[in-house]
mmCIF file as Biopython writes it, N, C-alpha, C and O atoms, coordinates in Angstrom:
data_model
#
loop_
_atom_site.group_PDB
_atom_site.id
_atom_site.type_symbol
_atom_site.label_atom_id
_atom_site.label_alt_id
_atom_site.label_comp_id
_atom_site.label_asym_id
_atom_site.label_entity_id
_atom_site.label_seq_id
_atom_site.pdbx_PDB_ins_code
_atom_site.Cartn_x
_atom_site.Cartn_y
_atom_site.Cartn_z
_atom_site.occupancy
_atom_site.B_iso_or_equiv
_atom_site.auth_seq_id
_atom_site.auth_asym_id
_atom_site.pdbx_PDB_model_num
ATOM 1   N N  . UNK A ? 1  ? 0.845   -1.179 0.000  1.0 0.0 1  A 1 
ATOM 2   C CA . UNK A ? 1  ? 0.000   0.000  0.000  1.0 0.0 1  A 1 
ATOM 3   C C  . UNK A ? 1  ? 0.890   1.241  0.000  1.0 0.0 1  A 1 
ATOM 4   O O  . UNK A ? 1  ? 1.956   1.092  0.597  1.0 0.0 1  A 1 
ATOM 5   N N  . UNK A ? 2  ? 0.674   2.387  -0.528 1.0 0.0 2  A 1 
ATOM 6   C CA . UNK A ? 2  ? 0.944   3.831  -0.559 1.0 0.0 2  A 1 
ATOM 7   C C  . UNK A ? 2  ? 0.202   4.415  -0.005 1.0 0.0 2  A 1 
ATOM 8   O O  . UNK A ? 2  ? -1.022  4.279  -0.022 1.0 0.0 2  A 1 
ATOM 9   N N  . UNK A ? 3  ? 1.088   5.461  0.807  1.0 0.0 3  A 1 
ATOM 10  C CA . UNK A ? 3  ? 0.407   6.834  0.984  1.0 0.0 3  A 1 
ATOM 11  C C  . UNK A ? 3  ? 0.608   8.087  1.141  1.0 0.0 3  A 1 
ATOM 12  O O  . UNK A ? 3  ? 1.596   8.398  1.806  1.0 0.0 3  A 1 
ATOM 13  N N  . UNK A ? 4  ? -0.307  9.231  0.552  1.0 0.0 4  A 1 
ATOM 14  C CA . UNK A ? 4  ? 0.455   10.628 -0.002 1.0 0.0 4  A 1 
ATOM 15  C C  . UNK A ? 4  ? -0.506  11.532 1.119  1.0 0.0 4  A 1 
ATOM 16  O O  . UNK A ? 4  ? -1.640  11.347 1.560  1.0 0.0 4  A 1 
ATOM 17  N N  . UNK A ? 5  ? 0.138   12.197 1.262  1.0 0.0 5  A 1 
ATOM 18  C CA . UNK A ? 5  ? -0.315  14.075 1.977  1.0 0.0 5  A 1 
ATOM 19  C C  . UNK A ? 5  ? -0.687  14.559 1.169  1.0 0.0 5  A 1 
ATOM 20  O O  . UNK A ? 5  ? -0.362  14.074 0.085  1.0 0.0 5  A 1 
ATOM 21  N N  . UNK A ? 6  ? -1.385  15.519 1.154  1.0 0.0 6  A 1 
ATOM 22  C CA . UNK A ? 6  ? -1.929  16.661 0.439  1.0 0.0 6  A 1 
ATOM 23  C C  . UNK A ? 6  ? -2.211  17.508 0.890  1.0 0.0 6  A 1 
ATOM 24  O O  . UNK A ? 6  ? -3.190  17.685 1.615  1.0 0.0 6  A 1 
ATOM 25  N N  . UNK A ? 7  ? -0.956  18.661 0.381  1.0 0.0 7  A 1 
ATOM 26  C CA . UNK A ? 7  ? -1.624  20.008 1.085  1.0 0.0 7  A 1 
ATOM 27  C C  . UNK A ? 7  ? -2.904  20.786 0.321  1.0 0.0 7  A 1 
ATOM 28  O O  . UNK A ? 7  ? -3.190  21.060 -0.845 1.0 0.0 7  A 1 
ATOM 29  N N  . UNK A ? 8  ? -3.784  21.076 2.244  1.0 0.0 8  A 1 
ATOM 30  C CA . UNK A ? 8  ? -5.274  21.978 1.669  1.0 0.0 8  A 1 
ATOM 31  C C  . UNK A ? 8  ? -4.979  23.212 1.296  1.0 0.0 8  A 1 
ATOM 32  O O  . UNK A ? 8  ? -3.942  23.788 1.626  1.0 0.0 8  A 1 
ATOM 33  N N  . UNK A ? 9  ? -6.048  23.788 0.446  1.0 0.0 9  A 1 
ATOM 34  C CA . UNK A ? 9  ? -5.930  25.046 0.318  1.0 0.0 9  A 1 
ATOM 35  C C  . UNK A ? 9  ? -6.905  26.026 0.724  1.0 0.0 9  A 1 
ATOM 36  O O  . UNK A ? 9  ? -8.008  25.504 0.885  1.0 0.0 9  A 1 
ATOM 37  N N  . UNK A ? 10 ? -6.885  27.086 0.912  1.0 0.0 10 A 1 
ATOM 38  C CA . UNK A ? 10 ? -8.007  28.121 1.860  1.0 0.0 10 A 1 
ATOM 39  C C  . UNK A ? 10 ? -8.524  26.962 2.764  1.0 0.0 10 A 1 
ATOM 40  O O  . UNK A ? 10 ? -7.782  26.135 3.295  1.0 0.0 10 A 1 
ATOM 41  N N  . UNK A ? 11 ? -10.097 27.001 2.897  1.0 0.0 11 A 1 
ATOM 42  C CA . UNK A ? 11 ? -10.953 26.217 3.569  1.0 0.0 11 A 1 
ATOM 43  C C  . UNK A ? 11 ? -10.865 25.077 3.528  1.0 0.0 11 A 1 
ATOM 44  O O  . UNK A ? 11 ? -11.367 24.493 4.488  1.0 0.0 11 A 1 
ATOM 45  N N  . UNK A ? 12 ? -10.370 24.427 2.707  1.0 0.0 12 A 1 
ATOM 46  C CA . UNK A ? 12 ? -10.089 23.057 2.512  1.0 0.0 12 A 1 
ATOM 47  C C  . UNK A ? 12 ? -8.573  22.205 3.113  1.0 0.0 12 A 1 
ATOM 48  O O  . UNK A ? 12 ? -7.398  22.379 2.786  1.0 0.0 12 A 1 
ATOM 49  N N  . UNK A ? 13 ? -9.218  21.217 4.139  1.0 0.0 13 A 1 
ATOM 50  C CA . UNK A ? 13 ? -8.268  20.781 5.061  1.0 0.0 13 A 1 
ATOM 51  C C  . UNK A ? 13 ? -6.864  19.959 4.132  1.0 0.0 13 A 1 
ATOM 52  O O  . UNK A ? 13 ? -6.849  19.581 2.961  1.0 0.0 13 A 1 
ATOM 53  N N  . UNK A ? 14 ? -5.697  19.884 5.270  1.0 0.0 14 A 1 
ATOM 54  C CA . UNK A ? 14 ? -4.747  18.941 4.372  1.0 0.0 14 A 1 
ATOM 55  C C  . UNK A ? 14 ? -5.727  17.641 4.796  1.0 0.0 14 A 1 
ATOM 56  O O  . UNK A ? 14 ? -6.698  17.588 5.550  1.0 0.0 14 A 1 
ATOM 57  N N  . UNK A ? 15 ? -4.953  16.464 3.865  1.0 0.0 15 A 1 
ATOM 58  C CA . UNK A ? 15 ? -5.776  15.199 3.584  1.0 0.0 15 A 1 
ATOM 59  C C  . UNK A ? 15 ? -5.128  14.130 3.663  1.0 0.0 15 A 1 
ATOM 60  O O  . UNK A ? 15 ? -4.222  14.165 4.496  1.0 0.0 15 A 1 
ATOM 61  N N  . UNK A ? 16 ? -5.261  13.118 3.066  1.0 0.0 16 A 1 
ATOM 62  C CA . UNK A ? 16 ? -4.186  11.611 3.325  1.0 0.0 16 A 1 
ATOM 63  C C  . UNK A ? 16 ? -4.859  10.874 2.324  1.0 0.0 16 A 1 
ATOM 64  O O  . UNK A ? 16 ? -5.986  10.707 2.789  1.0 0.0 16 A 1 
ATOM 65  N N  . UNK A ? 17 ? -4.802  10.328 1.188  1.0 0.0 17 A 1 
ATOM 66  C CA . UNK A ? 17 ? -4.654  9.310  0.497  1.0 0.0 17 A 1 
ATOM 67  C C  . UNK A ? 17 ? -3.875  7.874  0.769  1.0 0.0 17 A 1 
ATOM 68  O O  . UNK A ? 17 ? -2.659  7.690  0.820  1.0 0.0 17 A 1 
ATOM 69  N N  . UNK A ? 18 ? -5.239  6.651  0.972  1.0 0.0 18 A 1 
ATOM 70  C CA . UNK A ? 18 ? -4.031  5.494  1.337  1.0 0.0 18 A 1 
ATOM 71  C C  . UNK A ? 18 ? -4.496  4.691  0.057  1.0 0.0 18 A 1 
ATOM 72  O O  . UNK A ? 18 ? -5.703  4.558  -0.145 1.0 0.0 18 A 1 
ATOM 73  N N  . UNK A ? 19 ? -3.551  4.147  -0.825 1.0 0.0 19 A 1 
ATOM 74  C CA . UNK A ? 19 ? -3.683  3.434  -2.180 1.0 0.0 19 A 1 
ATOM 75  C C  . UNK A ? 19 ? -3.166  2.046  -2.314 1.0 0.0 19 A 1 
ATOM 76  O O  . UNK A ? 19 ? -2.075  1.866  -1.772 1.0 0.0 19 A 1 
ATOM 77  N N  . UNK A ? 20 ? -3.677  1.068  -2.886 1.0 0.0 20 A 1 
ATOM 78  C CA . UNK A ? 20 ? -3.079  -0.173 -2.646 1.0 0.0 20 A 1 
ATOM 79  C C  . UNK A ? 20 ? -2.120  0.141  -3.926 1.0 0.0 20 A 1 
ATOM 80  O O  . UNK A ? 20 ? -1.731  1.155  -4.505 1.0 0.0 20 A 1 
ATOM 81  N N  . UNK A ? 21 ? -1.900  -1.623 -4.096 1.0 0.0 21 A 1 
ATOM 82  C CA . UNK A ? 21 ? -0.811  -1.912 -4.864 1.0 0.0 21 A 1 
ATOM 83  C C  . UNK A ? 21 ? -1.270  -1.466 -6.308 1.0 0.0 21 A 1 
ATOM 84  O O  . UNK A ? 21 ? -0.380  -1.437 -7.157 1.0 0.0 21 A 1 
ATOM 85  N N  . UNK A ? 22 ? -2.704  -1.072 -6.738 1.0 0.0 22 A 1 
ATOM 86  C CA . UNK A ? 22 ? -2.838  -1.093 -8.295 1.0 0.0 22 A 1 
ATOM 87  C C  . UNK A ? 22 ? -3.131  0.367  -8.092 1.0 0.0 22 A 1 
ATOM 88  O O  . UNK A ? 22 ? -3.753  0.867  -9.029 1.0 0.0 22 A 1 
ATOM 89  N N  . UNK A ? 23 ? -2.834  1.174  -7.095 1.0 0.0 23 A 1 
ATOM 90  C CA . UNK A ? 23 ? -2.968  2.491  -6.766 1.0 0.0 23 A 1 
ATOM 91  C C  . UNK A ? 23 ? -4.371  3.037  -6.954 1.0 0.0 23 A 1 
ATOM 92  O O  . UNK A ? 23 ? -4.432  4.208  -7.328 1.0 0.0 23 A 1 
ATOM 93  N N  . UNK A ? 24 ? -5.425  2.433  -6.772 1.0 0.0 24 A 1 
ATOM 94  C CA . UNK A ? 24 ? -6.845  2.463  -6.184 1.0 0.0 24 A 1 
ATOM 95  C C  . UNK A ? 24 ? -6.964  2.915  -5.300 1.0 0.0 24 A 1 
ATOM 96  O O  . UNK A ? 24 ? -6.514  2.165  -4.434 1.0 0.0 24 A 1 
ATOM 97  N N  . UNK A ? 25 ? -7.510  4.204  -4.701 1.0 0.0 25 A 1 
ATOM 98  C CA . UNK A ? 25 ? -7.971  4.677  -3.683 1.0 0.0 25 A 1 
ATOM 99  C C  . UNK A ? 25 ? -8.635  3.881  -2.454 1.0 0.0 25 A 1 
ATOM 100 O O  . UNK A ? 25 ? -9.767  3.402  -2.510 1.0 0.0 25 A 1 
ATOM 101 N N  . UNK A ? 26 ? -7.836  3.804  -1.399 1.0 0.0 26 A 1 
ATOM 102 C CA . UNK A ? 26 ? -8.686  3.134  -0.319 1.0 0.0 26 A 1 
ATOM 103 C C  . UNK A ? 26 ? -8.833  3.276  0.842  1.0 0.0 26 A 1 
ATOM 104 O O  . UNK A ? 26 ? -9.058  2.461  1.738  1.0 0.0 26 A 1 
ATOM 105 N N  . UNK A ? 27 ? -8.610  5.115  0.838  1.0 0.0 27 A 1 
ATOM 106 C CA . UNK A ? 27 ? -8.934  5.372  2.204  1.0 0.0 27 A 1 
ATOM 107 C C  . UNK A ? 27 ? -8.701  7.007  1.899  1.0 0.0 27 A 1 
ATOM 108 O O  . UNK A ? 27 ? -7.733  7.327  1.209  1.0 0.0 27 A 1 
ATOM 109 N N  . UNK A ? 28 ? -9.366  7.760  2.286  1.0 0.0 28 A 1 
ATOM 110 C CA . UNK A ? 28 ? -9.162  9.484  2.198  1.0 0.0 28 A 1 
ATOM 111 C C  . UNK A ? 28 ? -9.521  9.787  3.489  1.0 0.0 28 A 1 
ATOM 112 O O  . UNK A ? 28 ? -10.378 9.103  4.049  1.0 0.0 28 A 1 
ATOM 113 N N  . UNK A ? 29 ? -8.997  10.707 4.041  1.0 0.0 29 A 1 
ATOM 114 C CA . UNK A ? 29 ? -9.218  11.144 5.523  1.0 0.0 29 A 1 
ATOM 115 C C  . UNK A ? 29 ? -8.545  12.353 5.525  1.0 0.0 29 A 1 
ATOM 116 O O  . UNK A ? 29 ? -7.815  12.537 4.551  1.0 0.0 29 A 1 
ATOM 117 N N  . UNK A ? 30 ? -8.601  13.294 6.426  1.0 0.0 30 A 1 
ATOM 118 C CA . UNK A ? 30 ? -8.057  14.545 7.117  1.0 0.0 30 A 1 
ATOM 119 C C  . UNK A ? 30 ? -6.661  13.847 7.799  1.0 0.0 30 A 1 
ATOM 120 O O  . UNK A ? 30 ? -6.360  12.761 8.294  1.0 0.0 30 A 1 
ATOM 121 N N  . UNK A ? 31 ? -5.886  15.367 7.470  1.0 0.0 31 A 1 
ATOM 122 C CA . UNK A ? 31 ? -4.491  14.617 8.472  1.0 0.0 31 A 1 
ATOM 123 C C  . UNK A ? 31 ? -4.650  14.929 9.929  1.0 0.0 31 A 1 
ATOM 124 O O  . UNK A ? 31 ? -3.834  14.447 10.715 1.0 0.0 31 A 1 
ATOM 125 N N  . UNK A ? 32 ? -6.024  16.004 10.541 1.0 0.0 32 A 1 
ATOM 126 C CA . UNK A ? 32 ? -5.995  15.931 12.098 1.0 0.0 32 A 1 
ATOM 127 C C  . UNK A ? 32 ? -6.325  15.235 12.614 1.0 0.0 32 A 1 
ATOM 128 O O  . UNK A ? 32 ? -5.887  15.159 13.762 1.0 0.0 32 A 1 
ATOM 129 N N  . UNK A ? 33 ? -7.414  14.139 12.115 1.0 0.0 33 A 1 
ATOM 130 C CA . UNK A ? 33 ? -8.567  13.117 12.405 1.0 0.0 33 A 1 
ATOM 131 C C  . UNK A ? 33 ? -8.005  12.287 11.555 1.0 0.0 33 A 1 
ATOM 132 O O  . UNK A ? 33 ? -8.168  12.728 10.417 1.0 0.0 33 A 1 
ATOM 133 N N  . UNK A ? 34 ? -7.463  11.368 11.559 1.0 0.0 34 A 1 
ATOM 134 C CA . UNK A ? 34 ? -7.718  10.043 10.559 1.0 0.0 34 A 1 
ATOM 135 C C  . UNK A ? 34 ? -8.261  8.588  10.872 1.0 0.0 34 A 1 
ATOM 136 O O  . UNK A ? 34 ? -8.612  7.670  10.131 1.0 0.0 34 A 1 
ATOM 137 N N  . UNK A ? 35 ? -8.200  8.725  12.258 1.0 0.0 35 A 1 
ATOM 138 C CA . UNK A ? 35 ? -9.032  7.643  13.142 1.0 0.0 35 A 1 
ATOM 139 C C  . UNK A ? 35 ? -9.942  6.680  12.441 1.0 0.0 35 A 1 
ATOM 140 O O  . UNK A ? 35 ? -9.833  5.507  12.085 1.0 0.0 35 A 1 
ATOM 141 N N  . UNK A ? 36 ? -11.314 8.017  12.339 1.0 0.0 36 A 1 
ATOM 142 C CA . UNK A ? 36 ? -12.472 7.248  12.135 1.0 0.0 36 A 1 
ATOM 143 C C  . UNK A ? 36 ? -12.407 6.524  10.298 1.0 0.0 36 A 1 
ATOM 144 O O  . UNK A ? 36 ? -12.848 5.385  10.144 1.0 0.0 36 A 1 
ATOM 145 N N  . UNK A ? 37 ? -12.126 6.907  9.683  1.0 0.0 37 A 1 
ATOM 146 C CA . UNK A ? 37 ? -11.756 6.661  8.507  1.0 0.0 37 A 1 
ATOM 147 C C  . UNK A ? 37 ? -11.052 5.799  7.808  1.0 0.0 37 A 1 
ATOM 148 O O  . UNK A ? 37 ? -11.296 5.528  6.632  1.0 0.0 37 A 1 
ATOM 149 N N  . UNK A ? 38 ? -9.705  5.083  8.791  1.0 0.0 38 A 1 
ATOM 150 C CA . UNK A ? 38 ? -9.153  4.355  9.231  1.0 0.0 38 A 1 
ATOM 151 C C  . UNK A ? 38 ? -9.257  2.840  8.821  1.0 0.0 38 A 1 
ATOM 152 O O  . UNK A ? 38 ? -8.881  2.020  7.983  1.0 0.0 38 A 1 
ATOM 153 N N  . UNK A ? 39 ? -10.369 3.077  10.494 1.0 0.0 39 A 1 
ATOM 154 C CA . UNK A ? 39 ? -11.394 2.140  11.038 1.0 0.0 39 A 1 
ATOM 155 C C  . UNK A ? 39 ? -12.589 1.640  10.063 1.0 0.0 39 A 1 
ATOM 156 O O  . UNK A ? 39 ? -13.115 0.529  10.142 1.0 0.0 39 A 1 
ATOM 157 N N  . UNK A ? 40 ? -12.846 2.409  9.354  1.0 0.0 40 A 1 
ATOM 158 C CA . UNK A ? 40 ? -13.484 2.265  8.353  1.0 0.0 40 A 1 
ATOM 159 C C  . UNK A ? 40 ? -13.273 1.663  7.020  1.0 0.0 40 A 1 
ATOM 160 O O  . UNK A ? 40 ? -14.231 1.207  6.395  1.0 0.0 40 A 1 
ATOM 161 N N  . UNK A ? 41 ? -12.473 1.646  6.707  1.0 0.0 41 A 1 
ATOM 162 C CA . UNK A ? 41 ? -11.424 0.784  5.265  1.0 0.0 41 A 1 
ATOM 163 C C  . UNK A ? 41 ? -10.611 -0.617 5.829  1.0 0.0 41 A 1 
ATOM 164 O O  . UNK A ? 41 ? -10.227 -1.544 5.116  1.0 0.0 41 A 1 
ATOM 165 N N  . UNK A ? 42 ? -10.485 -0.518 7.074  1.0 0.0 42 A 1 
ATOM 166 C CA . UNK A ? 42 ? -10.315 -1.886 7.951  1.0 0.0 42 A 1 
ATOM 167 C C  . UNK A ? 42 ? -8.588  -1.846 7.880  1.0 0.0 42 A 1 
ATOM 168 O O  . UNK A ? 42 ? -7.879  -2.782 7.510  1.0 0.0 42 A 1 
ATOM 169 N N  . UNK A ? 43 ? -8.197  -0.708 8.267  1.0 0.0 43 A 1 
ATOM 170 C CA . UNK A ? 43 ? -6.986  0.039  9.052  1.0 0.0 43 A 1 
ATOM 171 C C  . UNK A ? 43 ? -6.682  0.444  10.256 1.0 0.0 43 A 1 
ATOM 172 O O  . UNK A ? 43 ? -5.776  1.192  10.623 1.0 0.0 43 A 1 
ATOM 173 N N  . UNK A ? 44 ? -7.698  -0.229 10.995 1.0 0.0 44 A 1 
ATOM 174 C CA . UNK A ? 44 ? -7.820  0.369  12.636 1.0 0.0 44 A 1 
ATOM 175 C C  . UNK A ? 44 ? -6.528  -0.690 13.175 1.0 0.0 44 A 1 
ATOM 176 O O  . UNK A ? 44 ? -5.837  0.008  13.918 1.0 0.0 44 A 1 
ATOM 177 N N  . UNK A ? 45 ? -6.156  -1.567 13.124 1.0 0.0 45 A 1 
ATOM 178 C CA . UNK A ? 45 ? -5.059  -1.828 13.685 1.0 0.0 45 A 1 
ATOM 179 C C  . UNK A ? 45 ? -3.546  -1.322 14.139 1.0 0.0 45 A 1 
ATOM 180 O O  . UNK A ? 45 ? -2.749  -1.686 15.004 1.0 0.0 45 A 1 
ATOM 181 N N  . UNK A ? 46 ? -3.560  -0.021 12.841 1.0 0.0 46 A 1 
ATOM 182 C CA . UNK A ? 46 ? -2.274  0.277  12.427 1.0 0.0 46 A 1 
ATOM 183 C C  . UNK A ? 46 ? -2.361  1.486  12.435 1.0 0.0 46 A 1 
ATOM 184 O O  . UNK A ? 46 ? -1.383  2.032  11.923 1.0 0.0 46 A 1 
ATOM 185 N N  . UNK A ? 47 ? -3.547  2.513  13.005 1.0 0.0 47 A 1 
ATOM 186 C CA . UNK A ? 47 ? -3.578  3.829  13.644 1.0 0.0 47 A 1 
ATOM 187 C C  . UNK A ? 47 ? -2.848  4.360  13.843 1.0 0.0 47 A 1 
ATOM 188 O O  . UNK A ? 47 ? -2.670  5.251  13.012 1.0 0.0 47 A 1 
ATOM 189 N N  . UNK A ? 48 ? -1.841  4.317  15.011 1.0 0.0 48 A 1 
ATOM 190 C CA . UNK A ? 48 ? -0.755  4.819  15.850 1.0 0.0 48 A 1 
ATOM 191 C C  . UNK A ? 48 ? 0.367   4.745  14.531 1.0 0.0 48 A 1 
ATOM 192 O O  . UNK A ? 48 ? 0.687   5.845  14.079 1.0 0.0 48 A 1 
ATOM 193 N N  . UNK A ? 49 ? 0.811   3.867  14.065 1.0 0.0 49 A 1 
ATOM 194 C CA . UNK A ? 49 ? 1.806   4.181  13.193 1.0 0.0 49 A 1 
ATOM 195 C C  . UNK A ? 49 ? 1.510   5.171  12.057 1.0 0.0 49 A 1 
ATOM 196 O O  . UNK A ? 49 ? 2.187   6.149  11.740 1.0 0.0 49 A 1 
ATOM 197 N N  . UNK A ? 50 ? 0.267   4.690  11.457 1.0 0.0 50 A 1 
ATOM 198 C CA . UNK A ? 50 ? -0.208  5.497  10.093 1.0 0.0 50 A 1 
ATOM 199 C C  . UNK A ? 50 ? -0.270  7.314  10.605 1.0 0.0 50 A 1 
ATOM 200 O O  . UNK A ? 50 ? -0.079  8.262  9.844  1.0 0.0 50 A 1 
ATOM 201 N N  . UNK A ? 51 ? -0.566  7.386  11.973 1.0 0.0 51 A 1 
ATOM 202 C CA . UNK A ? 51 ? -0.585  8.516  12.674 1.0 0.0 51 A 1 
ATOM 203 C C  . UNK A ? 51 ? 0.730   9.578  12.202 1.0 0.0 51 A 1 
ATOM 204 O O  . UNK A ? 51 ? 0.986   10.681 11.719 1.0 0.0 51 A 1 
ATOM 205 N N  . UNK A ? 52 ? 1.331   8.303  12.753 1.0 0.0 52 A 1 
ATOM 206 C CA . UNK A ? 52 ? 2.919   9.183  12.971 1.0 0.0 52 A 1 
ATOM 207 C C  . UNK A ? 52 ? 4.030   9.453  11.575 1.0 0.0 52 A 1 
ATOM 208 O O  . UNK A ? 52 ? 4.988   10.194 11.356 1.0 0.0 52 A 1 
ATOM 209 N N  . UNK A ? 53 ? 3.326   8.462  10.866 1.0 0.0 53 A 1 
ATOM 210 C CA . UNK A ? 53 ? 3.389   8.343  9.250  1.0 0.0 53 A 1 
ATOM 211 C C  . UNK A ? 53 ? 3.226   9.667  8.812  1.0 0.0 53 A 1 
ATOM 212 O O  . UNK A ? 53 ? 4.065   10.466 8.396  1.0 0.0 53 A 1 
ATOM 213 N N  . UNK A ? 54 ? 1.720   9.799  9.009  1.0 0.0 54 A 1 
ATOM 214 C CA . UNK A ? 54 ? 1.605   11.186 8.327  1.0 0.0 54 A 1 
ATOM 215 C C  . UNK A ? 54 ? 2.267   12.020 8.976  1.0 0.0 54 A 1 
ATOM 216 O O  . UNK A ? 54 ? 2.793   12.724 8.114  1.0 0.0 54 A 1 
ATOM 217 N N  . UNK A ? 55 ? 2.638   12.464 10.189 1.0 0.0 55 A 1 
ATOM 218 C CA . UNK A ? 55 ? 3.447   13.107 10.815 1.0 0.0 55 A 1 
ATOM 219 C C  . UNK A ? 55 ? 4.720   13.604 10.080 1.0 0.0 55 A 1 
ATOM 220 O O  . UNK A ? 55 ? 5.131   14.747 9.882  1.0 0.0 55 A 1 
ATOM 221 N N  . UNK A ? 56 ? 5.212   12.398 9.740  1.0 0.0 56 A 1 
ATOM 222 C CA . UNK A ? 56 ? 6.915   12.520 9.211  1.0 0.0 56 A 1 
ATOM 223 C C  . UNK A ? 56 ? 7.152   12.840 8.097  1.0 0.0 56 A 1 
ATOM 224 O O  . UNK A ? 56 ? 8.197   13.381 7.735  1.0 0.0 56 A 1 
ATOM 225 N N  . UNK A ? 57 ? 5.485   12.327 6.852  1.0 0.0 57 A 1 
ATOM 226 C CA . UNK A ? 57 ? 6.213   12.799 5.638  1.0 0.0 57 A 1 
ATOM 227 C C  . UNK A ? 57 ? 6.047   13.695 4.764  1.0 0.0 57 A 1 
ATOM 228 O O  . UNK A ? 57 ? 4.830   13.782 4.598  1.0 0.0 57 A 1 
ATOM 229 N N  . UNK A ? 58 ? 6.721   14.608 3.929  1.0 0.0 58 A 1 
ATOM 230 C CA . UNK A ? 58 ? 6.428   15.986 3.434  1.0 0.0 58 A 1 
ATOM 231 C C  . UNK A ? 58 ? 5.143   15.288 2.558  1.0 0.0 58 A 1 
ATOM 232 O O  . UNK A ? 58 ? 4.830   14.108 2.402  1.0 0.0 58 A 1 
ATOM 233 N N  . UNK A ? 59 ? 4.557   16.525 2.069  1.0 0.0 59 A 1 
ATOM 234 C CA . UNK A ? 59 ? 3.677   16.838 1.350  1.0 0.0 59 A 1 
ATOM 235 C C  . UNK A ? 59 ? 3.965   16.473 0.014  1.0 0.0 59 A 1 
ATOM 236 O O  . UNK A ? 59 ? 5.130   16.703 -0.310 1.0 0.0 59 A 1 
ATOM 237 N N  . UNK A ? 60 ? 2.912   15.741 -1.255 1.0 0.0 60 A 1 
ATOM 238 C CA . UNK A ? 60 ? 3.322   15.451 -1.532 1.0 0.0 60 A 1 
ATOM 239 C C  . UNK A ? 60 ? 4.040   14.268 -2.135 1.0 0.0 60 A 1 
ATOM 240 O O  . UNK A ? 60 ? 4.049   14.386 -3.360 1.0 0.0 60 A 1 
ATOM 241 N N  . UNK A ? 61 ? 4.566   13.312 -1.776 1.0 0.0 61 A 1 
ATOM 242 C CA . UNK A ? 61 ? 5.526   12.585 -1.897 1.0 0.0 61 A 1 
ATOM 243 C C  . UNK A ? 61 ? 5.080   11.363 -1.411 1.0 0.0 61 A 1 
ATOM 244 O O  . UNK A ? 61 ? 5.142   11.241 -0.188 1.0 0.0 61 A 1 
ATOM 245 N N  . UNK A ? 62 ? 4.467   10.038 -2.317 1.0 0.0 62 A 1 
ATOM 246 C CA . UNK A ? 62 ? 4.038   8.833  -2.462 1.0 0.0 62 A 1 
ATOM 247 C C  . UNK A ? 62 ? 4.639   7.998  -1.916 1.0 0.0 62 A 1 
ATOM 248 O O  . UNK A ? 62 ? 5.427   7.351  -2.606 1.0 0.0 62 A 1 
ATOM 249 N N  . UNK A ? 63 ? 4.489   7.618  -0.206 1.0 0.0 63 A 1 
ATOM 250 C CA . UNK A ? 63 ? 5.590   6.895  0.260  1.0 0.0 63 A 1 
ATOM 251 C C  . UNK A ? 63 ? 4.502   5.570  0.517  1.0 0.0 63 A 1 
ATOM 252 O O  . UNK A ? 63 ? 3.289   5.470  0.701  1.0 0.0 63 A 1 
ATOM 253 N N  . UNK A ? 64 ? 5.850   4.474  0.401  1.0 0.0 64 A 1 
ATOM 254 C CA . UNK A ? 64 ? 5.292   2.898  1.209  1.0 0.0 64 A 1 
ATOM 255 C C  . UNK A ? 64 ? 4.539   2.842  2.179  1.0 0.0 64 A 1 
ATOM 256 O O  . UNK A ? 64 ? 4.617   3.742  3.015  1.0 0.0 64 A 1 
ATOM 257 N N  . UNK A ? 65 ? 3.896   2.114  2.296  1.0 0.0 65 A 1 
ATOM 258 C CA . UNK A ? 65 ? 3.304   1.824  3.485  1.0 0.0 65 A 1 
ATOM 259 C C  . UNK A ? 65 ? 3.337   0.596  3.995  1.0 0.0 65 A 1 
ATOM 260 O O  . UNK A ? 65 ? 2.852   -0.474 3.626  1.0 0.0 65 A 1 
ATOM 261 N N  . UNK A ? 66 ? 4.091   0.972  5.044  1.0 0.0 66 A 1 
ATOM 262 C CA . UNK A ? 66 ? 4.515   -0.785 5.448  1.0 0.0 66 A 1 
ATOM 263 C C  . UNK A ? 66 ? 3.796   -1.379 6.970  1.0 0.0 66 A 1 
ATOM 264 O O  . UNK A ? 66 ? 4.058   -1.167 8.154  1.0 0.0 66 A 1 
ATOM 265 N N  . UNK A ? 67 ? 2.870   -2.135 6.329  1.0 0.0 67 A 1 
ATOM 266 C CA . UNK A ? 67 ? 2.129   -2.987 7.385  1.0 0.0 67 A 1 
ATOM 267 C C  . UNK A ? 67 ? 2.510   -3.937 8.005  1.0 0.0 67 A 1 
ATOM 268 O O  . UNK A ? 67 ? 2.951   -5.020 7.621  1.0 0.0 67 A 1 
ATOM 269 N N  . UNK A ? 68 ? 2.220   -3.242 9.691  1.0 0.0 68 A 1 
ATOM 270 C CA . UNK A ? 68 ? 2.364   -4.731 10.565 1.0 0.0 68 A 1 
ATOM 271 C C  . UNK A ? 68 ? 1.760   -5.818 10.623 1.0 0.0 68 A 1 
ATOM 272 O O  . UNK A ? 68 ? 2.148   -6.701 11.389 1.0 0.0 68 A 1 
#
């Protein structure tokens, strides 16, 4: 799986794209909240990391996503 940042613009929040391997959309969420959204695409296990994920990586920039 992949996943990219996106910076918002005016009113519109930054975001998170999580994409599998054929780069299909499979998860969009806010980067303040990504919890519920998560939990919802059946990513709730891996919260805390995906958290800190988005944390670390610039904007932008299509990184791995490496599942526990």
């Amino acid at each position: 799986m992949y996943i990219i940042k996106i910076k918002g613009v005016a009113k519109i929040p930054d975001y998170v794209q999580v994409r599998d391997e054929n780069f299909s959309l499979v998860c969009y969420t806010r980067t303040d909240r990504p919890e519920k959204a998560l939990e919802k695409c059946g990513l709730g296990e891996n919260i805390e990391y995906i958290k800190n994920l988005i944390d670390q990586i610039p904007f932008g920039q299509m990184t791995k996503l490496e599942l526990k």
